[in-house]
C-alpha positions in Angstrom: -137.0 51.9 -132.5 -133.6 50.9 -131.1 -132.8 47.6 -130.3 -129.6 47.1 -128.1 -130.5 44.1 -125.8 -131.9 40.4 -127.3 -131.2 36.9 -126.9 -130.5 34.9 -129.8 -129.6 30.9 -131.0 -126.8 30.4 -133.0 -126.3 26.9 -134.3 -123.2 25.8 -136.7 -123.5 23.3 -139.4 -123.8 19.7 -138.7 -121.0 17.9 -140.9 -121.8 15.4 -143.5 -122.4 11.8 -143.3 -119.8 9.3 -144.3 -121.0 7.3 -147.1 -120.8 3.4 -147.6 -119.8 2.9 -151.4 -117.6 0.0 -153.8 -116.1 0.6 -156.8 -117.7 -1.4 -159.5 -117.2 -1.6 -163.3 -116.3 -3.7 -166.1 -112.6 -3.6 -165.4 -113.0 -3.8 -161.6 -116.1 -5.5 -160.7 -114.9 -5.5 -157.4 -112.7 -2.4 -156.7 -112.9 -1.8 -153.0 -114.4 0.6 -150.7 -114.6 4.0 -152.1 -117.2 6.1 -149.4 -116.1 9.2 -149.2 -115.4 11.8 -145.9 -118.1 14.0 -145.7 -117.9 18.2 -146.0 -117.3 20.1 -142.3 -120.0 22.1 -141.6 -120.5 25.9 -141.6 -119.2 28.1 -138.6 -120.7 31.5 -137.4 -118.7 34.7 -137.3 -119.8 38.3 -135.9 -118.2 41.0 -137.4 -118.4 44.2 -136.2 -120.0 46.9 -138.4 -120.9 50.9 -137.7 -124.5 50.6 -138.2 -125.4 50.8 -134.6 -129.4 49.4 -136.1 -128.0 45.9 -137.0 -129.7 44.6 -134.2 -132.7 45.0 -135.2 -132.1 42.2 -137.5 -133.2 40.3 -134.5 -136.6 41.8 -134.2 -138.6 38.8 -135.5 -135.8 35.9 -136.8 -134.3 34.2 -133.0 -132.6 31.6 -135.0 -129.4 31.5 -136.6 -127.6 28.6 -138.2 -124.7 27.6 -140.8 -125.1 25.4 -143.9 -124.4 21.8 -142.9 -121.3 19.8 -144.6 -122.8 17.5 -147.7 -122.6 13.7 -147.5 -119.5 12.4 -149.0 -120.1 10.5 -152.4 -118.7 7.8 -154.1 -114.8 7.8 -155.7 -113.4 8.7 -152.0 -114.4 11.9 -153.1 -115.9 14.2 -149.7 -118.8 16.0 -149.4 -119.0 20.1 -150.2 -118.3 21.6 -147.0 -121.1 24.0 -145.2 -120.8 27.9 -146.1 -120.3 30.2 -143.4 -122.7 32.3 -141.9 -121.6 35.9 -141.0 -124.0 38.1 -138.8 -123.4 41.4 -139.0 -123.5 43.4 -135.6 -122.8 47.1 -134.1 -119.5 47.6 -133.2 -119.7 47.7 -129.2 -122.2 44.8 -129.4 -120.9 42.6 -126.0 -121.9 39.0 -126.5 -122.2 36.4 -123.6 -122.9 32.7 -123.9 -124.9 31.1 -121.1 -121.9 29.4 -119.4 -121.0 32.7 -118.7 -118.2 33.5 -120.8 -118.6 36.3 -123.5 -116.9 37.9 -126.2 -116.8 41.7 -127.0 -116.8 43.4 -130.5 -114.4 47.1 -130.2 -113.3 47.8 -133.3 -115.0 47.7 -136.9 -114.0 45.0 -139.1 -113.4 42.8 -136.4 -115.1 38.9 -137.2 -114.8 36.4 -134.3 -116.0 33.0 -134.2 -118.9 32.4 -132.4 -120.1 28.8 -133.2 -118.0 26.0 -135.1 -119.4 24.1 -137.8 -118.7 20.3 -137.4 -116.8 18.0 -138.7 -117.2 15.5 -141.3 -117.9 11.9 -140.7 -115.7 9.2 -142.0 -116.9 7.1 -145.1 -115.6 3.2 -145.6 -112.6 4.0 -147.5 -111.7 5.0 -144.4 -111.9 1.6 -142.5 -110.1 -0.2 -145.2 -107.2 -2.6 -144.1 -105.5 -5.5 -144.2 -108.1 -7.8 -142.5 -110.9 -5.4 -143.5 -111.5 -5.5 -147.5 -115.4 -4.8 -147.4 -115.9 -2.5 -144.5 -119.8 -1.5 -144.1 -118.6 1.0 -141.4 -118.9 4.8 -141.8 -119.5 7.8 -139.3 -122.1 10.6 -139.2 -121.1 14.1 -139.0 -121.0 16.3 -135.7 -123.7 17.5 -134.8 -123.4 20.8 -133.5 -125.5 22.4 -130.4 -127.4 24.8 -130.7 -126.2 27.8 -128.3 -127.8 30.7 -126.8 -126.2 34.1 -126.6 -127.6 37.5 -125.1 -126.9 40.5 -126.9 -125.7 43.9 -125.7 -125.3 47.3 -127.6 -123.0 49.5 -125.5 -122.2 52.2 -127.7 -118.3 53.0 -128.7 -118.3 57.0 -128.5 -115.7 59.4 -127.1 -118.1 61.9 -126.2 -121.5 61.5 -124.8 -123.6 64.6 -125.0 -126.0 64.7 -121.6 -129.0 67.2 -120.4 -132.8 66.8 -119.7 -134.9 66.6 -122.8 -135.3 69.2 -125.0 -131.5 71.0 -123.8 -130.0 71.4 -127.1 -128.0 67.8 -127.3 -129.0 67.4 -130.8 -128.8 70.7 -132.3 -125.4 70.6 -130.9 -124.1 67.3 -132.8 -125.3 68.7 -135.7 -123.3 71.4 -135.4 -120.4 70.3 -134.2 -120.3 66.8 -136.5 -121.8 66.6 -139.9 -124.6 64.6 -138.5 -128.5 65.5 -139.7 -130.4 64.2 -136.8 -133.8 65.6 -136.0 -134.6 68.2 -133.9 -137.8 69.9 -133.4 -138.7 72.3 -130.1 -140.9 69.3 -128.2 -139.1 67.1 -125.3 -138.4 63.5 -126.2 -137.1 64.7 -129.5 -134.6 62.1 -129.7 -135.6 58.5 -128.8 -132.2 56.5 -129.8 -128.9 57.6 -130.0 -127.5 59.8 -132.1 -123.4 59.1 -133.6 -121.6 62.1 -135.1 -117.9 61.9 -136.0 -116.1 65.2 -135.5 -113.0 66.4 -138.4 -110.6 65.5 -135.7 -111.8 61.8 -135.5 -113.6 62.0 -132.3 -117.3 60.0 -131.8 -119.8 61.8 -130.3 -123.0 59.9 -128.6 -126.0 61.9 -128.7 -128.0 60.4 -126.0 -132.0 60.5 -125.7 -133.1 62.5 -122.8 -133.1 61.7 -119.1 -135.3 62.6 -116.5 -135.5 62.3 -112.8 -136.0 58.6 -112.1 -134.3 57.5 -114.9 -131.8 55.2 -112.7 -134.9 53.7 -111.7 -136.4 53.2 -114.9 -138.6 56.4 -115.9 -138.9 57.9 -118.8 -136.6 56.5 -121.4 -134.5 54.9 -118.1 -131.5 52.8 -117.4 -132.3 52.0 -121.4 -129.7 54.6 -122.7 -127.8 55.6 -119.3 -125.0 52.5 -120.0 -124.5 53.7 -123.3 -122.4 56.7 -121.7 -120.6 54.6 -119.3 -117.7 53.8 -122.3 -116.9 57.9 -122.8 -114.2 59.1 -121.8 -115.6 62.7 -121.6 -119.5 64.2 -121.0 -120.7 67.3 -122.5 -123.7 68.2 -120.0 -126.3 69.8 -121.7 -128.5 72.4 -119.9 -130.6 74.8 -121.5 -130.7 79.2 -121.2 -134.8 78.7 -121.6 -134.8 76.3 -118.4 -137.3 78.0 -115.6 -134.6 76.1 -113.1 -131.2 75.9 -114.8 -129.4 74.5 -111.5 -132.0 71.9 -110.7 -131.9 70.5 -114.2 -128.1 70.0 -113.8 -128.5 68.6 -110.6 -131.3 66.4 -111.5 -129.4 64.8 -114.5 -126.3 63.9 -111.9 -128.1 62.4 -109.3 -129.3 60.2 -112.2 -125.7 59.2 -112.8 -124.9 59.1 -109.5 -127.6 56.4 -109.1 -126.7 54.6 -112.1 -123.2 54.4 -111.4 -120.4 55.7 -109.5 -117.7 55.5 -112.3 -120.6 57.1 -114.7 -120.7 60.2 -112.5 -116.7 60.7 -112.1 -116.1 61.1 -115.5 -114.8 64.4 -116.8 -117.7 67.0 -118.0 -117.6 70.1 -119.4 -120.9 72.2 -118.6 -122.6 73.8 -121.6 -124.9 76.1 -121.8 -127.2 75.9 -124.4 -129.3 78.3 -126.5 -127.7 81.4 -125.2 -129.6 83.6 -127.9 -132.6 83.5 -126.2 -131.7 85.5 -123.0 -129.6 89.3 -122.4 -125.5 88.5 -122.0 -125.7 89.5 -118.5 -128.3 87.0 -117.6 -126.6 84.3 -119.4 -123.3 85.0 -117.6 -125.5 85.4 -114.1 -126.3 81.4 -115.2 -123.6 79.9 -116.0 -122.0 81.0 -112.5 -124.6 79.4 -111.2 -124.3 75.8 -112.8 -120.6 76.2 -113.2 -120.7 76.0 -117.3 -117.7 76.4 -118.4 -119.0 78.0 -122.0 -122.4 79.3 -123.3 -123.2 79.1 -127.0 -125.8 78.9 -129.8 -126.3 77.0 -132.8 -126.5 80.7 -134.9 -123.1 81.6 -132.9 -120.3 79.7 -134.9 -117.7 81.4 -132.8 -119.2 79.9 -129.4 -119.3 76.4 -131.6 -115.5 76.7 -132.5 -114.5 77.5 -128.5 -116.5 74.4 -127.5 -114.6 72.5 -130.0 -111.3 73.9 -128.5 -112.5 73.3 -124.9 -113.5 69.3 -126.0 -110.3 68.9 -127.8 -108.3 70.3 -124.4 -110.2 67.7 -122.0 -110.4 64.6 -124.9 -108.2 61.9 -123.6 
């Protein structure tokens, strides 16, 4: 199961101690302070990956936190400092701290820092001076709060592929990406996204079927509806097999009407599906009716290579 929302603590690493320390040996039996500073703490980075799964990382660790800075030892010499922590997370992931402000991953590859690790405390070599030979001062190292983020998958795709369950949406990434994902002749096929990368470059979003009331929560509901709202174009899926062709279309953009009124003004091509099944004049008599601008088949590799023509005419 997909995981795209969860609230997480992130901590960076405390820095080390100071350390109270004199030299002392045969030749200098009393060689001054020599605590050392000790090592910064840890920070903790995001960086943005493809697998759009990483957050399920989350599923059962809430907790994150860097290595704390050591404690600095003797010889003025400062602690090791605190290793970094990098957590990787979808690209798309947005990120917001309770105070409100948040930070958004876009592009793969990209780290950002999302808690510093704190400084090292001063040791007595430190506090040395003129009227201060033997100073018994040091400093602890920052300790860092722990913060609480909430994440958020919204999904970075050029394309999102739309329809009622069980309209062809995955079939027709297979076919025109060289994504695998399962299909089988059931609704509710798909129950997370599906990504596909076409030759030209483009991202297509396979999203899990909606029904009527999904703006509203039913079915798989407002769960996958805002990963579509980042497209640029929609590929509205409605199937040649449907008893009601119009009223499926119509029911799936009332449901992104609902959702959102940016959601439903975004450029859509209507497709429709599985035009094998019926005679050519009652698949043309159809798509007048829902306005599709093309009919095609997965066992029709011409009707696959027009739809790729159309999408590349309407890509922005």
């Amino acid at each position: 199961m997909l995981i795209d929302e969860v609230r997480i603590k992130i901590k960076g690493g405390d820095g080390g101690d100071g350390t109270v320390s004199f030299y002392n040996d045969a030749f200098r039996p009393k060689g001054g302070p020599d605590g050392g500073i000790g090592g910064d703490g840890g920070s903790v980075f995001f960086e943005a990956v493809s697998d759009i799964s990483k957050l399920n990382q989350f599923r059962s660790t809430k907790i994150y936190s860097a290595e704390r800075g050591e404690k600095g030892g003797k010889n003025n010499c400062t602690g090791k400092n605190g290793e970094d922590l990098i957590i990787q997370v979808p690209v798309g992931t947005l990120a917001s701290y309770d105070n409100g402000t948040s930070i958004e991953l876009t592009e793969i590859g990209q780290k950002v820092l999302m808690a510093r690790g704190g400084s090292g405390g001063r040791g007595n070599f430190c506090f040395k001076s003129s009227t201060n030979q033997t100073p018994q001062e040091k400093e602890l190292g920052y300790k860092c709060q722990t913060k609480s983020l909430f994440l958020q998958l919204k999904l970075i795709a050029q394309i999102g592929l739309i329809g009622l369950p069980n309209a062809g949406k995955t079939s027709l990434l297979n076919e025109l990406t060289p994504a695998n994902a399962r299909v089988a002749n059931y609704a509710f096929t798909t129950l997370e996204p599906n990504l596909g990368v076409t030759k030209g470059g483009l991202i297509i979003a396979d999203i899990p079927g909606l029904i009527e009331g999904a703006a509203d929560g039913k079915g798989l509901g407002v769960k996958f509806l805002k990963h579509i709202e980042r497209t640029s174009l929609l590929i509205h899926c409605v199937s040649a097999e449907s008893k009601d062709p119009l009223k499926d279309y119509q029911t799936v953009r009332q449901e992104l009407n609902s959702y959102s009124s940016n959601l439903v003004n975004k450029p859509e091509i209507i497709v429709l599906t599985k035009s094998d099944t019926l005679d050519p004049k009652e698949i043309i008599k159809i798509q007048k009716l829902i306005k599709a601008q093309i009919s095609t088949s997965i066992i029709d590799p011409d009707s696959i290579k027009k739809l790729n023509d159309l999408i590349a005419k309407n890509i922005k």
